[in-house]
TIVOLO-951538 format. One record per residue (C-alpha): residue in three letters; x, y, z. Coordinates in steps of 0.5 Angstrom, whole numbers, padded with zeros to 4 digits, always signed. Layout:
! residues N
AlaXYZ;...
//
This chain:
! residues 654
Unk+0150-0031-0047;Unk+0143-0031-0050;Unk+0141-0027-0056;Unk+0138-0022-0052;Unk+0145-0021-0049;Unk+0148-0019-0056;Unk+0150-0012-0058;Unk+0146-0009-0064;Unk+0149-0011-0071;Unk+0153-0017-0069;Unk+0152-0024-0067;Unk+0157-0025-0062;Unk+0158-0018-0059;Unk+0163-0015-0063;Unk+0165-0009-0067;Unk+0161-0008-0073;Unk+0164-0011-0079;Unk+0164-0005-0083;Unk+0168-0002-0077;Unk+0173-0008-0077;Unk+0174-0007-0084;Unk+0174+0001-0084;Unk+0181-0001-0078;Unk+0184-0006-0082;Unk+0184-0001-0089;Unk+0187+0005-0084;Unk+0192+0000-0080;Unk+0194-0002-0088;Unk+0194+0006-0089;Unk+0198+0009-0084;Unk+0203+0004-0085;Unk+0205+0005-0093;Unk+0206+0013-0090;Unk+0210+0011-0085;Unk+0214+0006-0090;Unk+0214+0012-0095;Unk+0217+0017-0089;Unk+0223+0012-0087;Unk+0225+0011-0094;Unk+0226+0019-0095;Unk+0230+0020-0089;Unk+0234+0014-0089;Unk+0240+0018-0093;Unk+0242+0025-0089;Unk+0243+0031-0093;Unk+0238+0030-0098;Unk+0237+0037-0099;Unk+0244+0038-0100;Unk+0246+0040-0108;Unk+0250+0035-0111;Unk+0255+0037-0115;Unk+0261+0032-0119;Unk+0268+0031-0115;Unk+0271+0036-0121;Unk+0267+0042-0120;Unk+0268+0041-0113;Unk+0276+0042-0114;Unk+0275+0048-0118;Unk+0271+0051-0112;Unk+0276+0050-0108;Unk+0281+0053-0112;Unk+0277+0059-0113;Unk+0276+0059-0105;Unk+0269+0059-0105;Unk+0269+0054-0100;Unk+0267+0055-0094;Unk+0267+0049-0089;Unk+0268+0041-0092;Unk+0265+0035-0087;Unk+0268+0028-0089;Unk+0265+0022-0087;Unk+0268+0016-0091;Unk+0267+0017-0098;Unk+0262+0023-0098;Unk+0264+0030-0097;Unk+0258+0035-0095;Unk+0259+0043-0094;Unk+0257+0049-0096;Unk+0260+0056-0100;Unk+0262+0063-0098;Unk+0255+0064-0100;Unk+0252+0059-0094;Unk+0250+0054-0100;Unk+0250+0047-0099;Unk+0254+0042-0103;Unk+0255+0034-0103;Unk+0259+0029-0108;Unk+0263+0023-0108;Unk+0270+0023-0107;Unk+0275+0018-0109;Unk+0280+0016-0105;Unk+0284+0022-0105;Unk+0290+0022-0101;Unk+0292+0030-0103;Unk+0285+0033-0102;Unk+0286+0035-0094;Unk+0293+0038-0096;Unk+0288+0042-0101;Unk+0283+0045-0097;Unk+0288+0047-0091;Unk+0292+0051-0097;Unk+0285+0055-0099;Unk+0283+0055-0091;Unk+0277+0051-0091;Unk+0275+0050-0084;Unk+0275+0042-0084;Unk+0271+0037-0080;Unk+0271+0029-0081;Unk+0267+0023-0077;Unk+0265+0017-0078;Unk+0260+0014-0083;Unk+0253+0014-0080;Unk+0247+0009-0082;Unk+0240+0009-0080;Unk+0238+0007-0073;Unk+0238-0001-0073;Unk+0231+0000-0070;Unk+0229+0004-0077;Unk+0232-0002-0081;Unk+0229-0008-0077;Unk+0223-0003-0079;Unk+0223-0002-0086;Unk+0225-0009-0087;Unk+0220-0012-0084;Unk+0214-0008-0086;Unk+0212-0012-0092;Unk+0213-0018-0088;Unk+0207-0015-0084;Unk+0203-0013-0089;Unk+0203-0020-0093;Unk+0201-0022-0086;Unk+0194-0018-0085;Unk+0192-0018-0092;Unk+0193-0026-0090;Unk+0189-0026-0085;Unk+0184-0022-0088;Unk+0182-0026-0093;Unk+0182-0032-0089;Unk+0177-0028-0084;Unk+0173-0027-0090;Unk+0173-0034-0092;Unk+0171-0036-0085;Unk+0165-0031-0085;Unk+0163-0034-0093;Unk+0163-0042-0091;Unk+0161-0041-0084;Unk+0167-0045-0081;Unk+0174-0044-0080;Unk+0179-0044-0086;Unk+0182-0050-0082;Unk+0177-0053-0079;Unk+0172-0056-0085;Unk+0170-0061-0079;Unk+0167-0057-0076;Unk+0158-0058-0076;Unk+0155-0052-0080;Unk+0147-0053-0075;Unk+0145-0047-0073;Unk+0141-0045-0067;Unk+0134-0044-0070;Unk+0131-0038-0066;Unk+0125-0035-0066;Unk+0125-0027-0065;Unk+0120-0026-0071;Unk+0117-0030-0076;Unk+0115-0036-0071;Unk+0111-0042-0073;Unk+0107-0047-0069;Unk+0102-0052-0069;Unk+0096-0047-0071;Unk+0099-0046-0077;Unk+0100-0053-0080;Unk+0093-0054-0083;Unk+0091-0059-0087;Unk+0095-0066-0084;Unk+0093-0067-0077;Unk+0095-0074-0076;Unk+0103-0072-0078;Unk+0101-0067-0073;Unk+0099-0070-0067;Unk+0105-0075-0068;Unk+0109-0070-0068;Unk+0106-0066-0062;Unk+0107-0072-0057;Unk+0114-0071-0058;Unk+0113-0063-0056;Unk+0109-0066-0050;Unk+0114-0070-0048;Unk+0120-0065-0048;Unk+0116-0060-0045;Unk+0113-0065-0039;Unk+0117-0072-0039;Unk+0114-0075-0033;Unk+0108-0075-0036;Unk+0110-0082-0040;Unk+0116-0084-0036;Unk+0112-0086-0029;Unk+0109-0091-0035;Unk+0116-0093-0037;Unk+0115-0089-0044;Unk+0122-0087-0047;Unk+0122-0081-0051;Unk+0123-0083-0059;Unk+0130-0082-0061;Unk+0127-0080-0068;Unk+0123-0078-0074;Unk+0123-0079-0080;Unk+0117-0075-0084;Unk+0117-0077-0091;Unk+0112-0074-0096;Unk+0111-0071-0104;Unk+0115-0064-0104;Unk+0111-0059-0101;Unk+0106-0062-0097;Unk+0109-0058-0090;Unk+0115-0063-0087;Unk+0119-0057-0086;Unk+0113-0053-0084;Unk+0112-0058-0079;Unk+0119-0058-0077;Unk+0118-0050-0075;Unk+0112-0051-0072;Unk+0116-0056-0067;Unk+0121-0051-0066;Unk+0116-0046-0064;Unk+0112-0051-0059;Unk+0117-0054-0055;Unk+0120-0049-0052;Unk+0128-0053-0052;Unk+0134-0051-0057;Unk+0133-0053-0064;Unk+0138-0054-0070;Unk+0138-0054-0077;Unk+0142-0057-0082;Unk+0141-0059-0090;Unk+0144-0067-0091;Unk+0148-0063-0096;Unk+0153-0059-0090;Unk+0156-0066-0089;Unk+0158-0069-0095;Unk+0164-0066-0098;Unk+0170-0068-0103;Unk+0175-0070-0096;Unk+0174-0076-0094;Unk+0173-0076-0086;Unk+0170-0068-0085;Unk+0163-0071-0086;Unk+0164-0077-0080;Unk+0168-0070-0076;Unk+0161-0066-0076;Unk+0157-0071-0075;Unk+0161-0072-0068;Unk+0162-0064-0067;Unk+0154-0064-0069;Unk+0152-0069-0063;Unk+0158-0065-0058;Unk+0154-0059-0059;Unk+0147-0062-0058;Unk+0150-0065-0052;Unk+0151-0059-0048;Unk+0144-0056-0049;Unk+0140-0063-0049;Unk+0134-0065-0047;Unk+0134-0061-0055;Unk+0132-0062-0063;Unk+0136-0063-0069;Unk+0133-0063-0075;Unk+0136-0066-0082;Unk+0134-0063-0088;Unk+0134-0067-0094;Unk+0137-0073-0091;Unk+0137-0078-0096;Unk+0143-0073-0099;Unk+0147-0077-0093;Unk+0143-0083-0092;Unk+0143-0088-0098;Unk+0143-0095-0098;Unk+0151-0097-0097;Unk+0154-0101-0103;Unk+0149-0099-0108;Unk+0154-0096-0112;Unk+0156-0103-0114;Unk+0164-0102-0113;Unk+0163-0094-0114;Unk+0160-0092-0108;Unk+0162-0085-0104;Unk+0167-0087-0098;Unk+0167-0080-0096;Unk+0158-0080-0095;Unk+0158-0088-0093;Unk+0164-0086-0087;Unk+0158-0080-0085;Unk+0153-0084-0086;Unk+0157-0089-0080;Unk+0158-0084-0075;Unk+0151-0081-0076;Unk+0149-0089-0074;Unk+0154-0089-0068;Unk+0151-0083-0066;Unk+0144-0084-0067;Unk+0145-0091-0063;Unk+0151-0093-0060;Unk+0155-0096-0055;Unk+0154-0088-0052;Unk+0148-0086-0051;Unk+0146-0079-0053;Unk+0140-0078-0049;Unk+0135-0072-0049;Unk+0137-0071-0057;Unk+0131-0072-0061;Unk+0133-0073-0069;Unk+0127-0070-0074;Unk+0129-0071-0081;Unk+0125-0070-0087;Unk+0126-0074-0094;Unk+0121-0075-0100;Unk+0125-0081-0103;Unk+0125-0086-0098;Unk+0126-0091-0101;Unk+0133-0089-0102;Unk+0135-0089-0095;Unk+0139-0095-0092;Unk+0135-0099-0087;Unk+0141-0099-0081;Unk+0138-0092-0081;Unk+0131-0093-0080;Unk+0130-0098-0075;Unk+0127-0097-0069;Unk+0132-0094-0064;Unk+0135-0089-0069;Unk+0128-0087-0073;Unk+0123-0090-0068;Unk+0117-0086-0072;Unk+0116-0086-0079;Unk+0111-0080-0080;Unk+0108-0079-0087;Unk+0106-0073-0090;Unk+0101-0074-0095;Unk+0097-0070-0100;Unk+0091-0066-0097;Unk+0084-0068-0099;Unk+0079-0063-0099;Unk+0078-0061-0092;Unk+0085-0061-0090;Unk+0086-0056-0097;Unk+0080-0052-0094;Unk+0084-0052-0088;Unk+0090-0050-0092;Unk+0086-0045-0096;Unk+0084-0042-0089;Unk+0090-0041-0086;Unk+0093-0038-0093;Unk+0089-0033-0094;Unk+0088-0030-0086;Unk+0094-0025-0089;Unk+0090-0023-0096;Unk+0084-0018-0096;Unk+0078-0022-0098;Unk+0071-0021-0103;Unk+0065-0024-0099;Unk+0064-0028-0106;Unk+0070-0031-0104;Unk+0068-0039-0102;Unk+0075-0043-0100;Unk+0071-0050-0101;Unk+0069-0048-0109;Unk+0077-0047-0109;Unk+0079-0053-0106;Unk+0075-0057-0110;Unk+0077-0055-0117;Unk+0085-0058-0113;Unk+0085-0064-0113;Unk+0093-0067-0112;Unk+0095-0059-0110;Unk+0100-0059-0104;Unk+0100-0054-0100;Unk+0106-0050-0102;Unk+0103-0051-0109;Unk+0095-0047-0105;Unk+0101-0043-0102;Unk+0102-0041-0109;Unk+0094-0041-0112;Unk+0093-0035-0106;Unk+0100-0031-0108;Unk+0097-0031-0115;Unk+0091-0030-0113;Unk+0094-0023-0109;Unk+0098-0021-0115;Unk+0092-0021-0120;Unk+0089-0017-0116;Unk+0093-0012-0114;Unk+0095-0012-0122;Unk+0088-0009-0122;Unk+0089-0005-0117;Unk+0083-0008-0114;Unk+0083-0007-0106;Unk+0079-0015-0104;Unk+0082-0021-0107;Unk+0074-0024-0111;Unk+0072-0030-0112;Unk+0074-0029-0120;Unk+0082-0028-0118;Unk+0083-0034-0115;Unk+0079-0037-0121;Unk+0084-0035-0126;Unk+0090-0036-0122;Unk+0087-0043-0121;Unk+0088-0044-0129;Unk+0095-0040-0130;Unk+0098-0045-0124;Unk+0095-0052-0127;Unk+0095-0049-0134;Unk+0099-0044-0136;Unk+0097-0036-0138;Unk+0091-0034-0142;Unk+0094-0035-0150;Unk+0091-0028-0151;Unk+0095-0026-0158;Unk+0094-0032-0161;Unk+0091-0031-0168;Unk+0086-0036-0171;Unk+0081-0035-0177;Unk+0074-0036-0175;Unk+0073-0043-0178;Unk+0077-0045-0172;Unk+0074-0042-0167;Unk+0068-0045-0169;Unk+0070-0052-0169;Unk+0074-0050-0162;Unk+0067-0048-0159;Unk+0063-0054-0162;Unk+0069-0058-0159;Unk+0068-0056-0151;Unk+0062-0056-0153;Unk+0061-0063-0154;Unk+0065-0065-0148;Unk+0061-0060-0144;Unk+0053-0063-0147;Unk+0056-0071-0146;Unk+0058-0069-0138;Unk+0051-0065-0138;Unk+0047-0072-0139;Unk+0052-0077-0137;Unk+0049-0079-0130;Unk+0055-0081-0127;Unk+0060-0075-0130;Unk+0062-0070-0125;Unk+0059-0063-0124;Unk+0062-0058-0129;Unk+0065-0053-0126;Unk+0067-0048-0133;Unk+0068-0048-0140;Unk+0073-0044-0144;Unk+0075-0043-0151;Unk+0081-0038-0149;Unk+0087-0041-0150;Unk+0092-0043-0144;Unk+0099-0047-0145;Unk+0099-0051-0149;Unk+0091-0052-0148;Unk+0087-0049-0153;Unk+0081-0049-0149;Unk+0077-0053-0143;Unk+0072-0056-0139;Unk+0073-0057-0132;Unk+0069-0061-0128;Unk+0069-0060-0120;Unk+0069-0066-0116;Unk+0063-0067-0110;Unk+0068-0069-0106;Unk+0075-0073-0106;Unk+0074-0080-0109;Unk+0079-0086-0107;Unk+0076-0091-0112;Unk+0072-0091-0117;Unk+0067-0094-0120;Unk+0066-0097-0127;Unk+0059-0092-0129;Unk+0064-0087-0128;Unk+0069-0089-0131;Unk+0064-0090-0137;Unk+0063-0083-0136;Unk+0069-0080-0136;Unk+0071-0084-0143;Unk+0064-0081-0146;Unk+0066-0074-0144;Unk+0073-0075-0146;Unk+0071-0077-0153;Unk+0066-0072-0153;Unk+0070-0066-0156;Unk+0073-0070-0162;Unk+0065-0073-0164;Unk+0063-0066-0164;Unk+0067-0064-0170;Unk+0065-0070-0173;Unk+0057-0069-0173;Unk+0058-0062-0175;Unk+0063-0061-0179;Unk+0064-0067-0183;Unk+0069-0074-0182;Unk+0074-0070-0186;Unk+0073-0064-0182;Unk+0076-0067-0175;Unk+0082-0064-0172;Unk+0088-0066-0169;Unk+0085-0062-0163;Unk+0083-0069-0160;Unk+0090-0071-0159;Unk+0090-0071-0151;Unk+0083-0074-0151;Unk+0085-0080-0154;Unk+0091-0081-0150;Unk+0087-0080-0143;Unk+0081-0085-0145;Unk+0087-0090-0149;Unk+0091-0090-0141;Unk+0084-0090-0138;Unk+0082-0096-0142;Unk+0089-0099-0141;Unk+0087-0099-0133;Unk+0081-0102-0133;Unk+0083-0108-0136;Unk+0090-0109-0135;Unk+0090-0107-0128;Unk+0083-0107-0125;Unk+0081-0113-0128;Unk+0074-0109-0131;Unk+0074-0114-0138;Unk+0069-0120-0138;Unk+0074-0123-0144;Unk+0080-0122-0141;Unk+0079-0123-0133;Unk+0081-0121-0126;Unk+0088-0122-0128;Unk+0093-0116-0128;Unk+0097-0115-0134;Unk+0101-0108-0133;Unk+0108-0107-0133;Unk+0110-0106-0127;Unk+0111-0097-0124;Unk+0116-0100-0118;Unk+0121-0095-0115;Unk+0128-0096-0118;Unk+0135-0094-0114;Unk+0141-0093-0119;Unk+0137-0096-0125;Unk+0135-0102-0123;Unk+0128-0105-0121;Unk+0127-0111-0117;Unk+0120-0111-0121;Unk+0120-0117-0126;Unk+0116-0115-0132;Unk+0110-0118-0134;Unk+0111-0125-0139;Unk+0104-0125-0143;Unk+0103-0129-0150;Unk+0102-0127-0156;Unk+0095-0128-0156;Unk+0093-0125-0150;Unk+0097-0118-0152;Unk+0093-0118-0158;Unk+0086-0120-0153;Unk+0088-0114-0149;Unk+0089-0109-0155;Unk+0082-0111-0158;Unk+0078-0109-0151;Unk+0083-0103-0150;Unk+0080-0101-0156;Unk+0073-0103-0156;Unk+0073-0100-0149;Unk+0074-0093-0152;Unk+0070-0095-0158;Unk+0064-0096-0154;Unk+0066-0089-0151;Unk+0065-0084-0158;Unk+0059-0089-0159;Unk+0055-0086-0152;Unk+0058-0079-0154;Unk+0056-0080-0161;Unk+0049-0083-0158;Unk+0049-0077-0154;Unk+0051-0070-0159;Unk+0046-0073-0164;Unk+0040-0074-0159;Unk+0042-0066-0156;Unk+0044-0063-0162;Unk+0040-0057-0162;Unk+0044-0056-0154;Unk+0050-0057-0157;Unk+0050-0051-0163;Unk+0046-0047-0157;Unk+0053-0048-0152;Unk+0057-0047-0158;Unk+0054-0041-0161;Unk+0054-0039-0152;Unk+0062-0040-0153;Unk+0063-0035-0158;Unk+0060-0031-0155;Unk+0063-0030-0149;Unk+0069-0035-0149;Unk+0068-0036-0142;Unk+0062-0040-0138;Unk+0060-0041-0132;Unk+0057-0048-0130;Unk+0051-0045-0127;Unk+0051-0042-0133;Unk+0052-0047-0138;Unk+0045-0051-0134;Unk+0041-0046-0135;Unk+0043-0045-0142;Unk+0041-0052-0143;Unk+0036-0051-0139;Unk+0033-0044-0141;Unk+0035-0044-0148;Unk+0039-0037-0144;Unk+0043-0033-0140;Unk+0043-0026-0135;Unk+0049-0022-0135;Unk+0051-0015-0133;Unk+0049-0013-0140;Unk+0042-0016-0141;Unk+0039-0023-0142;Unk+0042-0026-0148;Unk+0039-0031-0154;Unk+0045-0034-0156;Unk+0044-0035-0163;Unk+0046-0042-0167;Unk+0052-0040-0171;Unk+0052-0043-0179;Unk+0051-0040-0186;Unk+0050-0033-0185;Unk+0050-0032-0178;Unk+0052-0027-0175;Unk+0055-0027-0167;Unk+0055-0022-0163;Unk+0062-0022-0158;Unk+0063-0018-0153;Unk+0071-0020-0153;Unk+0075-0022-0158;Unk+0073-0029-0158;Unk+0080-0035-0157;Unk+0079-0041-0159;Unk+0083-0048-0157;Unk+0081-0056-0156;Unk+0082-0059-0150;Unk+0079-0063-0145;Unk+0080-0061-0138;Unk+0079-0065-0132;Unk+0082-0064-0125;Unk+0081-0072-0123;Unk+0087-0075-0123;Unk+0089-0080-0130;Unk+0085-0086-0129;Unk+0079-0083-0126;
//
């Protein structure tokens, strides 16, 4: 039976299970009544008064007596006056002698009890009940598990359909070579001919590993909805459980059920929740898992071939998998699924924002490049946020400044608007960004800058934010030059302005990124004339369980103090360029900050032509910044927030 072929509301053609529970409740109701009803009519003459065995000597005595019925012990009649009586009575030997003195009319039969089919009835009537609530219950734990309350060795795959919501390869973006491996194998299913005259063997498997997010299971959907075959999904989790063989015996009712709609797909999600390295567990390890794992190896590659089943499985730990599982003839392709650059996250961006309402102004470049890292859920996210925002506003387009502050509420945090700071601190905040934002002005090698705010976000209390031109998968050392002046730009600021008793705590994430960029260059790069092109870092291997196969890094006394002293007098050269660069620039350095106070928030355009032009324009009319200093008054527009932070979409190192 196909889905097309079920009745409405069930997926097996059946009633209703709000009916079914409507008829087990009635069925339950009806028997009680009946229950109830055979109980009141067991004893006959129930409606009879019951009277004591002295009083009813006395009525006979007194001839009110009609008529007496003797049945065993229990003798029922009715007075002169048609009243009916009942009681108990002993073993009399006189009471026959009595009636017949009075002239009570006398009747007697035997003793009857209820009908035997009434007894079997309402013996077993609890027996039954005890038995349809039982089975009530277990057809409800079979509805919540998805398998039978025996049959835990059944498989939980589920036959993904794609009546609504289909997903093909249009809608992947951003990872085309992950793409075009995976859609030779729709090709294959869909027309096998086409490889097997060359002699070409379907692949067994696939196995896509990436970061989370970066679209292994959107590719898994997509294949299902290209290749036209059945597809079944199952999460590595529905395997494993607390007794030992039910996961083997899924395994086997999963490839039993592959076979009878093969040539078919299985997708494994999360399969490094069943496929760990063997033995790992240094004597402690999961025999229940291990056993599945065996079966998914005979399965996959064993004496009985299961032709026409390709295996897709997705993981982001790799490394962690068991290598009898990622041979050839089990996984035969190995798909990477990596991080977009910037024309995949265009791409991505695109794909995205075809469901939101657009403003012209809005340019998925400018925003791809201020992500750089970004998987495509997390753009997914950055384009939702961006819709929210929006409609918070009750605007009816989706602008270029919605996707901009929900790029800054996803990397950063939301803005920080109830923060209270006194003025001093606003001032040195906005002396702070400013100093980044002059060095990364005159530093040639420096990425252009994008914004600049003093409105605190996160834990950030203000940013810079530099866009790179392009990805970059090296960098060269004027730029790494670059970014140490620029790091040590903000802290350099406060103390040419302020005073060396006046700096701040606010340099904190600065001096920890140019200490780690410094580090980098000498111990891992090899950009240190004294110590050498010799790599001195600690290793950053994969560890399973705690254990590393990496060796630490054995150095000297003398050669650790050497790297020390080049790390440092990296980072001193760093403040010494910003240093040079501030004083030499310092009028543009109160006309930026002054700007800042002002308005909290500048663009990157806008910053140039302040430097530049001495002003900017907004909608309000040209403004001429003042410097701030003794006796100056800013004028604001908003309330001005103030913070530190040196923001830098590059990655660390960079």
């Amino acid at each position: 039976m196909n889905d097309n072929d079920k009745q409405p509301g069930s997926d097996t053609g059946g009633p209703n299970p709000w009916m079914k529970s409507l008829l087990i409740w009635v069925g339950i109701l009806v028997a009680l009544a009946l229950f109830v009803a055979l109980i009141g009519n067991r004893e006959p003459g129930a409606a009879a008064a019951q009277i004591p065995y002295s009083a009813f000597l006395d009525k006979v005595e007194s001839g009110a007596v009609h008529d007496v019925n003797i049945a065993g012990e229990v003798v029922t009649g009715t007075y002169n006056d048609t009243t009916k009586f009942r009681t108990f009575a002993p073993q009399d030997p006189r009471l026959t002698d009595r009636l017949r003195e009075k002239g009570v009319v006398i009747s007697a039969k035997p003793e009857e009890g209820a009908p035997i089919w009434q007894i079997l009835l309402v013996n077993s009537l609890p027996f039954f009940l005890f038995l349809g609530l039982g089975y009530f219950v277990l057809r409800q734990m079979q509805k919540n598990t998805g398998s039978g309350a025996m049959g835990f060795g059944k498989s939980r795959a589920k036959m993904l359909t794609q009546k609504e919501g289909r997903v093909t390869f249009d809608d992947v973006a951003g990872i085309d070579e992950a793409r075009e491996e995976l859609q030779e194998i729709v090709e294959f299913l869909k027309d096998p001919t086409k490889f097997a005259r060359l002699g070409g063997k379907i692949p067994k498997g696939a196995l896509l590993v990436g970061s989370p997010g970066t679209g292994k299971t959107l590719l898994a959907r997509a294949i299902a909805g290209e290749a036209g075959v059945p597809f079944f999904t199952i999460s590595g989790s529905d395997f494993v459980e607390m007794f030992v063989g039910v996961g083997a015996s899924r395994v086997r009712d999963m490839f039993e059920q592959a076979k009878k709609s093969a040539p078919c797909i299985v997708f494994i999600d999360e399969i490094d929740a069943v496929g760990r390295h063997r033995g790992a567990g240094l004597g402690n390890g999961n025999d229940e898992r291990e056993q599945t794992l065996n079966q998914l190896l005979v399965e996959m590659d064993g004496f009985e071939a299961n032709e026409g089943i390709i295996i897709i499985a997705a993981t982001n730990r790799p490394d962690v998998l068991d290598p009898a599982l990622l041979r050839p003839g089990r996984f035969d392709r190995q798909v990477v699924v990596p991080r977009p650059d910037i024309e995949g996250r265009v791409k991505i961006l695109e794909v995205h924002m075809k469901k939101v309402p657009l403003a012209p102004d809005v340019d998925a470049r400018v925003i791809a490049r201020g992500t750089p890292g970004f998987s495509g859920a997390d753009l997914a996210n950055l384009v939702n946020e961006a819709a929210l925002l929006a409609a918070r506003k009750g605007k009816r387009l989706v602008a270029m400044s919605e996707f901009e502050e929900a790029k800054d509420k996803v990397m950063m945090g939301a803005e920080r608007r109830s923060m209270v700071m006194t003025d001093e601190e606003k001032r040195m905040t906005a002396y702070h960004e400013a100093g980044h934002a002059i060095v990364s002005i005159h530093e040639a090698a420096s990425d252009p800058i994008h914004k600049a705010t003093i409105i605190p976000r996160g834990r950030a209390l203000g940013m810079v934010m530099r866009l790179p031109e392009r990805d970059s998968y090296s960098y060269h050392r004027d730029k790494m030059y670059a970014n140490l002046a620029v790091s040590m730009g903000g802290r350099v600021a406060e103390e040419v302005i302020f005073g060396y008793d006046k700096v701040s705590s606010g340099a904190s994430s600065d001096i920890q990124y140019a200490t780690g960029l410094a580090r980098d260059m000498v111990t891992k790069w090899g950009m240190s004339d004294k110590v050498g092109p010799v790599e001195y870092a600690q290793p950053e291997g994969e560890s399973f369980l705690g254990y590393s196969n990496s060796q630490p890094v054995r150095m000297s006394n003398q050669t650790a103090q050497l790297i020390d002293d080049e790390i440092k007098a990296i980072v001193q050269g760093g403040l010494d360029r910003a240093k040079h660069l501030l004083t030499e620039h310092i009028d543009q350095l109160h006309l930026l900050a002054g700007a800042l106070l002002e308005y909290e928030t500048l663009s990157g355009d806008e910053i140039l032509k302040l430097v530049a032009e001495g002003s900017i324009s907004r909608d309000d009319g040209p403004k001429s910044p003042s410097v701030p200093g003794a006796g100056t008054s800013i004028p604001k527009t908003r309330k001005p927030k103030g913070g530190s932070g040196f923001g830098n979409p590059a990655p660390a190192g960079a």
